[in-house]
C-alpha positions in Angstrom: -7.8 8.6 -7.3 -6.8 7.0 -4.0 -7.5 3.6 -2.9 -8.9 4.3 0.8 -9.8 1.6 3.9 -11.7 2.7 6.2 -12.6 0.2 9.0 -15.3 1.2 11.7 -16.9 2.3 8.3 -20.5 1.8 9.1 -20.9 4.7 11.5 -19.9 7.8 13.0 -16.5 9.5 12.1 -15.9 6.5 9.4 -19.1 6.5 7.3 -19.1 10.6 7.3 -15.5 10.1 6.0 -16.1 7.7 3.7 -19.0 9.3 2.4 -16.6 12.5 2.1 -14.1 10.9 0.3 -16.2 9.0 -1.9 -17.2 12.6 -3.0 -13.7 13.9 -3.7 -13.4 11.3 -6.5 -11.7 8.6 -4.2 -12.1 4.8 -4.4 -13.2 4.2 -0.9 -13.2 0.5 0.7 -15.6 0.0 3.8 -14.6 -2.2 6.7 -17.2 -2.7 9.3 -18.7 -5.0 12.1 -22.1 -4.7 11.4 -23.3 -6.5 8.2 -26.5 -4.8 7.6 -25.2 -1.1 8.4 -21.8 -1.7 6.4 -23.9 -3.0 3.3 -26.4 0.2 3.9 -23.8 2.4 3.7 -21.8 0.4 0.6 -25.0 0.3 -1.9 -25.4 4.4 -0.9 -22.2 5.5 -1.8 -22.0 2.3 -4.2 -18.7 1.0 -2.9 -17.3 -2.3 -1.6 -17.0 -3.7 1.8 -15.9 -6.3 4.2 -17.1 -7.3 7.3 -15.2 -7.7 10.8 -15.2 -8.4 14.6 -12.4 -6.9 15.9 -13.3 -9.4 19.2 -12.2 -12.0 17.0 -8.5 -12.0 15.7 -9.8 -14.9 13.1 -11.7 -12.5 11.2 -8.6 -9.7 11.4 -6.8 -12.0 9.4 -9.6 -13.4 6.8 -10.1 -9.3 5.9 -6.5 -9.3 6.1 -6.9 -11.7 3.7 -9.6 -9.7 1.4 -7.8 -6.4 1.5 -4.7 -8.3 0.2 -6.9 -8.6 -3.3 -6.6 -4.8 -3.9 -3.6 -3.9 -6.2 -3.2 -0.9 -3.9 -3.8 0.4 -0.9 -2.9 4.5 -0.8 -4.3 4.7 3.0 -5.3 2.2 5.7 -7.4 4.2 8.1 -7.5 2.1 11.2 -10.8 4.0 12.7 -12.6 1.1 14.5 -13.0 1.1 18.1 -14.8 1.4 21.0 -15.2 2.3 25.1 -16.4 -1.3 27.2 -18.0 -2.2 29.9 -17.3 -4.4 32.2 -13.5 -6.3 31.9 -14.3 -9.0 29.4 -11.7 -11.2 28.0 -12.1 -12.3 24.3 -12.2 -15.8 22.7 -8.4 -15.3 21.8 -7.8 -14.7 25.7 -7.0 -11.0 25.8 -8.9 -7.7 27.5 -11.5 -6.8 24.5 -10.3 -3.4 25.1 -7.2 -3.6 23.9 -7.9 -5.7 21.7 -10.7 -3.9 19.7 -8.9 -0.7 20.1 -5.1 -1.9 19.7 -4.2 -5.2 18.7 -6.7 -6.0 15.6 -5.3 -2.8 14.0 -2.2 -3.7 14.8 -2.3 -7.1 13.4 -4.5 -6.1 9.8 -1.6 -3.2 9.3 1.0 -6.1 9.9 -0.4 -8.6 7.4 -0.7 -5.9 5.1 2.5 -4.2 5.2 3.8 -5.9 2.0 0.9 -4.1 0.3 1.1 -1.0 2.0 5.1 -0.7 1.3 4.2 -0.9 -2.3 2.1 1.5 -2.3 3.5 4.4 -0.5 0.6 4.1 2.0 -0.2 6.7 4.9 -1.7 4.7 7.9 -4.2 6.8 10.1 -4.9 5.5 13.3 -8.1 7.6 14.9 -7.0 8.0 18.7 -8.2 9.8 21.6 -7.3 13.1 24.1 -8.3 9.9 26.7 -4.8 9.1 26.1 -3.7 12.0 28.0 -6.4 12.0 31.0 -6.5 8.0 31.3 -3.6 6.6 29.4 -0.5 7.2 31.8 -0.7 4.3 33.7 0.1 1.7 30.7 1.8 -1.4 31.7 3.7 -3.3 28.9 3.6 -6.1 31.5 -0.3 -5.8 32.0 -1.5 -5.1 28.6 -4.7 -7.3 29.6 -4.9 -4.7 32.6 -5.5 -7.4 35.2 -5.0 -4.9 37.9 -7.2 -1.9 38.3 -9.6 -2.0 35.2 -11.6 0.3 34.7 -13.7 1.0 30.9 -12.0 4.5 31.1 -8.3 3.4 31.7 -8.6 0.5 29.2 -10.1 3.1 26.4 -7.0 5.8 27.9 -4.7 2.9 27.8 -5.0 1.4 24.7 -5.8 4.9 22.9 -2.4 6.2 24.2 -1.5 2.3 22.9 -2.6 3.7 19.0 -0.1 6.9 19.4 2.8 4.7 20.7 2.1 2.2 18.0 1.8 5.2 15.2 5.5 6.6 16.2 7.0 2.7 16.5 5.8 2.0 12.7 7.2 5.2 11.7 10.5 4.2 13.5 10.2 1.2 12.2 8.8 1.9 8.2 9.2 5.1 7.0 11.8 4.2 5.2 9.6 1.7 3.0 7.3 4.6 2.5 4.8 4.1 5.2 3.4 7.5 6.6 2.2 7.0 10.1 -0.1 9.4 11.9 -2.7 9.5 14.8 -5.3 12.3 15.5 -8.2 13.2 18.4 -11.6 13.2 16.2 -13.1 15.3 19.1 -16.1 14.6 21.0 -18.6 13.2 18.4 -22.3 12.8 18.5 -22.5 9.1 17.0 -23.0 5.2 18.6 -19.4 5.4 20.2 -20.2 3.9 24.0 -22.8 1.9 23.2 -21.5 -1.3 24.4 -20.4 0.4 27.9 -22.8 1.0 31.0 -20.4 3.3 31.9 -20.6 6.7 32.3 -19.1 7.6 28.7 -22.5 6.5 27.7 -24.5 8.8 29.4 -22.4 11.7 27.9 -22.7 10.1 24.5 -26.0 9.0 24.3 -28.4 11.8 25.9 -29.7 15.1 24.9 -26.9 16.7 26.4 -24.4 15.4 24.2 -25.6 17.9 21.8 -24.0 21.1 23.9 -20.6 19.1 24.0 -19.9 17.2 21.0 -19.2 17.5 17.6 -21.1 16.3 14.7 -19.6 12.9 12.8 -19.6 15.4 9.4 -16.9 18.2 10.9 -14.8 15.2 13.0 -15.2 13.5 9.8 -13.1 16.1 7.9 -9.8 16.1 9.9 -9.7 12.6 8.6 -10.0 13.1 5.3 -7.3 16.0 5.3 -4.6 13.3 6.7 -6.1 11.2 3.9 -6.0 13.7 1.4 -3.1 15.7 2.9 0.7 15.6 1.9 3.2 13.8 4.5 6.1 15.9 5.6 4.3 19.3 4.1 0.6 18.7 5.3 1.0 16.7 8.7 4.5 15.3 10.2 4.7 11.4 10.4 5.2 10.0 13.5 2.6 12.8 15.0 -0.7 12.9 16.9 -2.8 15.3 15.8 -5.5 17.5 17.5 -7.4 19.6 14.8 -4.4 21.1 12.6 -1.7 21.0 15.6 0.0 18.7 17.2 -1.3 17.2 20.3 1.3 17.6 23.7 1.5 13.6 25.0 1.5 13.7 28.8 3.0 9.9 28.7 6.9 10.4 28.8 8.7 7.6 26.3 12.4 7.7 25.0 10.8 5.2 22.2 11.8 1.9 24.5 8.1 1.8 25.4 6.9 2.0 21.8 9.5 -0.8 21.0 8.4 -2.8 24.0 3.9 -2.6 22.8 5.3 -3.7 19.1 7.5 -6.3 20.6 4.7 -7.8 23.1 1.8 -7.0 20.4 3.6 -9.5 17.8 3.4 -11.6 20.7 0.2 -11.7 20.8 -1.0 -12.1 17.4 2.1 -14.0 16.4 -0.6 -17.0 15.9 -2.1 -15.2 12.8 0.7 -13.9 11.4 2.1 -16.8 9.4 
C-alpha cells in the first residue's frame, strides 16, 4: 500500500484518481482548495485531507507543514491548477498563473523533499499539450509575464513551466530516489476554466464539450498508471507523457533553461523555505 497526495483532489482528474486509487487498496491523501468539496469527497472514500489556496504561498507552506506528519510519502501528485482570466497579481506579488500552476508545486515538493528522498517517492506533475501551442515564448526574465499576457500563454507558459521543472528535479534528485514525470490528462469534461472569461471556458463548460473531451474517469487512469507504474520499466523519469508515449516538446532547452526556472523559482519562494 502506497501513501498517495493528490492535490487539486476535490474535482476532475484528481478526485476520479483518487477515488481509483483508493480502490486499488492505496492510502490516498486529498489536497484541495475547496473545504466543503475536499471534505465531500474525503468522508466518501473515507480518507484524509488538507485544504489549500495555491493564491496564497502561506498556506503552501502550512500543508507543507501537515504533509510533513506522514511517515511516508510514496507519490506526490502535483495535479492542482487552473486557466485565469484577466492578469491578476497575488497577495505574494506574482502573476496567479504561474503561481497556481508552477510555483506552489514547486515550493510544497521543495519543503518536502526530505520526506520524499526517504521514501523513494515518484513526483507527478499533471501538465498540458498547451505547453506546445502556447508555451514557447517563456521568459525566465518575465516569469510574472508583464508583457503580452494573455490567460492562454500564461496557462502554455507555466504548463511548459511544470515539464521544465519535472526534467530539472530529475537532474537535480534522481539520485536520492525521486522519480519525476509529467503527462497531458487530455481534454476533460470537469470545472477546469471556471475562473476564466476566456474562451477555454466556453469549450469547457458548454454542451459541446461533450464531442471533444474526455471524461475525468479515463484521464483519471493515466494518472494512476504513473502512480502505480514502475520508474525506468513503466514510464522514463525525466519524461512528459501523452497517453502511454512520450510527448515531442516543441520548446528547445539544453537544460540551462530548466536550471535558470529552478534557480529564479527558489527565488521566489525563498521567503517560505526556511
Amino acid at each position: 500500500m502506497q501513501t498517495i497526495v493528490i492535490t487539486g483532489a476535490s474535482d476532475g482528474i484528481g478526485a476520479a484518481a483518487a477515488r481509483q486509487l483508493k480502490t486499488g487498496g492505496h492510502r490516498v491523501v486529498l489536497v484541495g482548495r475547496s473545504p466543503a468539496k475536499t471534505e465531500a469527497l474525503a468522508r466518501e472514500i473515507d480518507a484524509p485531507f488538507h485544504v489549500a489556496d495555491y493564491a496564497r504561498l502561506s498556506e503552501v507552506k502550512r500543508l507543507a507543514g501537515e504533509l510533513a506528519a506522514y511517515e511516508r510519502i510514496d507519490v506526490l501528485a502535483n495535479n492542482a491548477g487552473g486557466i485565469m482570466g484577466p492578469r491578476t497579481v497575488t497577495e505574494d506579488g506574482f502573476e496567479k498563473t504561474f503561481q497556481v500552476n508552477h510555483l506552489a508545486g514547486f515550493l510544497l515538493t521543495r519543503l518536502l523533499m526530505d520526506r520524499l528522498a526517504a521514501s523513494d517517492a515518484r513526483v507527478i506533475q499533471t501538465s498540458s499539450f498547451a505547453a506546445n501551442v502556447w508555451g514557447r515564448g517563456l521568459d525566465v526574465d518575465d516569469l510574472n509575464q508583464t508583457r503580452g499576457y494573455s490567460p492562454t500563454s500564461a496557462y502554455g507558459r507555466s504548463k511548459l513551466a511544470n515539464i521544465l521543472f519535472t526534467r530539472e528535479l530529475d537532474r537535480r534528485h534522481r539520485a536520492d530516489g525521486i522519480a519525476a514525470v509529467a503527462f497531458h490528462p487530455g481534454f476533460v469534461r470537469s470545472n477546469f476554466a471556471e475562473d476564466t472569461t476566456f474562451f477555454m471556458r466556453w469549450f469547457y463548460h458548454t454542451p459541446l464539450r461533450y464531442l471533444a473531451t474526455i471524461s475525468p474517469e479515463t484521464s483519471a487512469r493515466r494518472l494512476v498508471a504513473l502512480c502505480e507504474g514502475a520508474p525506468g520499466r513503466d514510464w522514463q523519469p525525466g519524461e512528459v507523457y501523452l497517453k502511454r508515449a512520450r510527448m515531442p516538446v516543441a520548446f528547445r532547452d539544453d537544460g540551462s533553461v530548466a536550471r535558470a526556472l529552478w534557480e529564479r523559482s527558489e527565488d521566489m519562494v525563498a521567503p517560505f523555505l526556511g
